[in-house]
C-alpha positions as CSV (number, residue, x, y, z in Angstrom):
1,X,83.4,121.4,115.4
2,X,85.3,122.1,112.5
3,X,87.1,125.9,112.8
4,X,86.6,125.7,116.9
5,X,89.6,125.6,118.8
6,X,88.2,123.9,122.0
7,X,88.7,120.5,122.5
8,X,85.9,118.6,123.8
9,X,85.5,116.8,127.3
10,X,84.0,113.3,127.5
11,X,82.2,111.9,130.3
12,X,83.0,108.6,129.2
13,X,86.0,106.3,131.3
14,X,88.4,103.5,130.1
15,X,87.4,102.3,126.7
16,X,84.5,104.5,126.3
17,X,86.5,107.2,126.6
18,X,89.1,105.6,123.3
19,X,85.5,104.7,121.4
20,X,84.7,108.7,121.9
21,X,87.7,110.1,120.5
22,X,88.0,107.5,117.7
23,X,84.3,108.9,116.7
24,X,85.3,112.3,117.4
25,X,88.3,112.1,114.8
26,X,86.0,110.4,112.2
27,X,83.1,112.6,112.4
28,X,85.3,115.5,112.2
29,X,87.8,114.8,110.5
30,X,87.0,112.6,107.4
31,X,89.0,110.7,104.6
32,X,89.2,112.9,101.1
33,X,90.8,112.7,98.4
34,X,93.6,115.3,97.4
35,X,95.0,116.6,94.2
36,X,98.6,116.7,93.8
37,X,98.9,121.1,94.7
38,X,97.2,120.4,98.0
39,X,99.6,117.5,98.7
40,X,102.5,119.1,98.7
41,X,101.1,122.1,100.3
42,X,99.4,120.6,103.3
43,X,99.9,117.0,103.7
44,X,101.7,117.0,107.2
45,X,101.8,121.3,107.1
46,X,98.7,121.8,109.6
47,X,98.2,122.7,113.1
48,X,95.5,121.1,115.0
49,X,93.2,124.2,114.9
50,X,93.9,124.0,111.0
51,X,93.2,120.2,110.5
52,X,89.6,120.9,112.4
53,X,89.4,124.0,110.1
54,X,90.2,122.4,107.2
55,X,87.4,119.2,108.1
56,X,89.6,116.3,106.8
57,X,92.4,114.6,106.2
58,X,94.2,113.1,103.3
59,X,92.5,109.2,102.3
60,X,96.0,107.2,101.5
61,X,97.9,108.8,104.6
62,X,95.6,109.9,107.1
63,X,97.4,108.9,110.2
64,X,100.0,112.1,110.6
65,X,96.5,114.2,111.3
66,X,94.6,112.5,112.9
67,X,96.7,111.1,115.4
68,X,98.0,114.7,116.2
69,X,94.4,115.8,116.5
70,X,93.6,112.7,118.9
71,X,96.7,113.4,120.8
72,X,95.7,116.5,121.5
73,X,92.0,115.7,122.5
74,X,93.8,112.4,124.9
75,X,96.3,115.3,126.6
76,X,92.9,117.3,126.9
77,X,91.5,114.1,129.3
78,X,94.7,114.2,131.2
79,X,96.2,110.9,129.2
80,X,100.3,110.9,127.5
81,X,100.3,108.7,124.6
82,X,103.2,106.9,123.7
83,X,103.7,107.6,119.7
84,X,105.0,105.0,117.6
85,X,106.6,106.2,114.6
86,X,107.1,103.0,112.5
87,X,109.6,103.1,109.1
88,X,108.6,100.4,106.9
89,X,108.7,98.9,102.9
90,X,106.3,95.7,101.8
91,X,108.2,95.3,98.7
92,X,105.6,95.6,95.5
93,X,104.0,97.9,97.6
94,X,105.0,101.8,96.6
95,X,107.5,103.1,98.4
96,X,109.0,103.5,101.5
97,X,106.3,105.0,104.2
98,X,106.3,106.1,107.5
99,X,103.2,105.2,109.6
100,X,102.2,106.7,113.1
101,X,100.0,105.0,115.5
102,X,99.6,105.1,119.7
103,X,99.8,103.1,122.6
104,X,97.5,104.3,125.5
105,X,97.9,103.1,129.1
106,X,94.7,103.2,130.7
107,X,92.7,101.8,133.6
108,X,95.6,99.4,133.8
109,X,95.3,97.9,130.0
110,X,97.2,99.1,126.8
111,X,95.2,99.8,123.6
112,X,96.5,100.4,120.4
113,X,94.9,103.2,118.1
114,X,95.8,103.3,114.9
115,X,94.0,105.3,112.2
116,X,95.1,103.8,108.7
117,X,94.2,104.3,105.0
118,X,92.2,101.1,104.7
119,X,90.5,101.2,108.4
120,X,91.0,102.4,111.9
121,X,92.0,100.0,115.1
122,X,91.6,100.4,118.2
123,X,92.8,97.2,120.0
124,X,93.6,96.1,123.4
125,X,97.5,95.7,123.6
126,X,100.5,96.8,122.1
127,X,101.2,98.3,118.4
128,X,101.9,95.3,116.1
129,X,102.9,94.5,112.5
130,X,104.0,91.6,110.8
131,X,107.8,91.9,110.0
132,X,107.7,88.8,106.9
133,X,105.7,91.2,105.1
134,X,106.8,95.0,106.3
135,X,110.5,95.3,106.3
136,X,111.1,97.5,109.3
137,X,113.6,101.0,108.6
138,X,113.2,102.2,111.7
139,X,110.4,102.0,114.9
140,X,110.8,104.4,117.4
141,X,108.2,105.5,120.6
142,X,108.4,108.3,122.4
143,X,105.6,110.7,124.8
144,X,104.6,113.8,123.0
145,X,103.8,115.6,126.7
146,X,107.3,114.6,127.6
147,X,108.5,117.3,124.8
148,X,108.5,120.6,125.3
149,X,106.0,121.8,122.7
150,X,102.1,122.8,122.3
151,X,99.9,120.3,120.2
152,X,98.1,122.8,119.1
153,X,100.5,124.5,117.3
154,X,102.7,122.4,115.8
155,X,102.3,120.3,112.9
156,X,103.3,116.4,112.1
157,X,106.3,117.3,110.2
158,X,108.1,119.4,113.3
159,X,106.8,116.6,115.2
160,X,108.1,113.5,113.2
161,X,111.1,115.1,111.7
162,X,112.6,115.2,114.8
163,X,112.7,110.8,114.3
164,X,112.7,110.8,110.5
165,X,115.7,109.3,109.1
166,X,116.7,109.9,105.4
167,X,114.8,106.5,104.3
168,X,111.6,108.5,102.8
169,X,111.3,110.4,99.6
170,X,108.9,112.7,100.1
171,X,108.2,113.1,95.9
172,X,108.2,109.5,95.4
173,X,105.6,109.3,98.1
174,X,103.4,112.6,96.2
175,X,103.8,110.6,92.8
176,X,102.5,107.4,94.4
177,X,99.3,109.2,96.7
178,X,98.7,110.9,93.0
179,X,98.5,107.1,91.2
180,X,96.2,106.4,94.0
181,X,93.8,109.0,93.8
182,X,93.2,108.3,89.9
183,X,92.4,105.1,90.5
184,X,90.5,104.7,94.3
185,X,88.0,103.1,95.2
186,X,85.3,104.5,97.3
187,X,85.3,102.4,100.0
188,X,88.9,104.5,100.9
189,X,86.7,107.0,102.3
190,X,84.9,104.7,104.5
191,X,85.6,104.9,108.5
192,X,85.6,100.9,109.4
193,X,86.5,100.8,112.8
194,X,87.9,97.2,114.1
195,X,88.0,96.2,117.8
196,X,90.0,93.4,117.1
197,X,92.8,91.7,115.4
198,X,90.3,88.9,113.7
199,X,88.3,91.2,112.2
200,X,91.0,93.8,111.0
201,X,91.7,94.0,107.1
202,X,95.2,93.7,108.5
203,X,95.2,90.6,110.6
204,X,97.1,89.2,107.7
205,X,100.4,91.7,108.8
């Protein structure tokens, strides 16, 4: 698929249909590891057509990408995720980040997918963290078809600078993804899928 522009239709319904695009974005789009040049030239820069072109998103942040690439493919199947753009320090932790995430109404349930750094969830219910251990700077949802713009050709920064606040420094984020990649363990570029909050890697938060 990578370098196509057609997005795919699934036969699947309900959670099958989540499960499908989950695997979609992670057998498409998988976990690498960038040098500092590409960072700053493409973390957050690329279209939808140029994410499949490219065949992968960057390890420590993948979410901007792929959840603009499942967005699309959910729109495709006739669904309008609610986007949660989520603010947030854990102090020791690097610095400020932003994380994106969804909340899907479907069949009458809510799920939550969210494709992290460490793994990807995709749990019934609503988008949750833990606030004694992520200080929240700000948490905002809003419906991507409610705006007047094409997935497919816009990237995550025109998206999410229309929420960003002044909270993230975009160098001090490029100098910490950099310490990262000198020092990563392979298991960053592993897909682990949880269903689940009790078997998450983040059930602690």
């Amino acid at each position: 698929m990578p370098g196509e522009l057609r997005i795919p239709t699934f036969c699947e319904t309900g959670a099958g249909l989540l499960l499908s695009v989950v695997d979609l974005i992670h057998q498409n789009v998988p976990k690498s590891v960038w040098g500092m040049d590409r960072l700053r030239k493409s973390f957050g820069n690329r279209t939808v057509p140029m994410i499949l072109a490219d065949g992968d998103v960057m390890a420590f942040g993948p979410c901007p990408d792929r959840t603009l690439v499942a967005s699309a493919v959910l729109r495709h199947h006739g669904l309008r995720p609610t986007i949660v753009y989520h603010e947030r320090r854990v102090p020791g932790f690097g610095p400020s980040t932003a994380h994106i995430a969804m909340e899907i109404f479907l069949a009458g349930r809510t799920w939550m997918m969210d494709f992290g750094s460490r793994e990807t969830r995709l749990i019934e219910g609503g988008y949750y963290y833990n606030p004694e251990v992520e200080e929240t700077l700000a948490l905002e949802r809003f419906d991507l078809s409610a705006m007047d713009m094409d997935l497919m050709d816009v990237t995550p920064n025109q998206i999410f600078g229309l929420v960003a606040t002044e909270n993230i420094d975009m160098e001090l984020k490029f100098d910490h993804y950099a310490k990262q990649a000198r020092r990563f363990s392979g298991q960053i570029l592993e897909d682990r899928l949880a269903l689940d909050k009790s078997h998450s890697v983040y059930y602690e938060l």
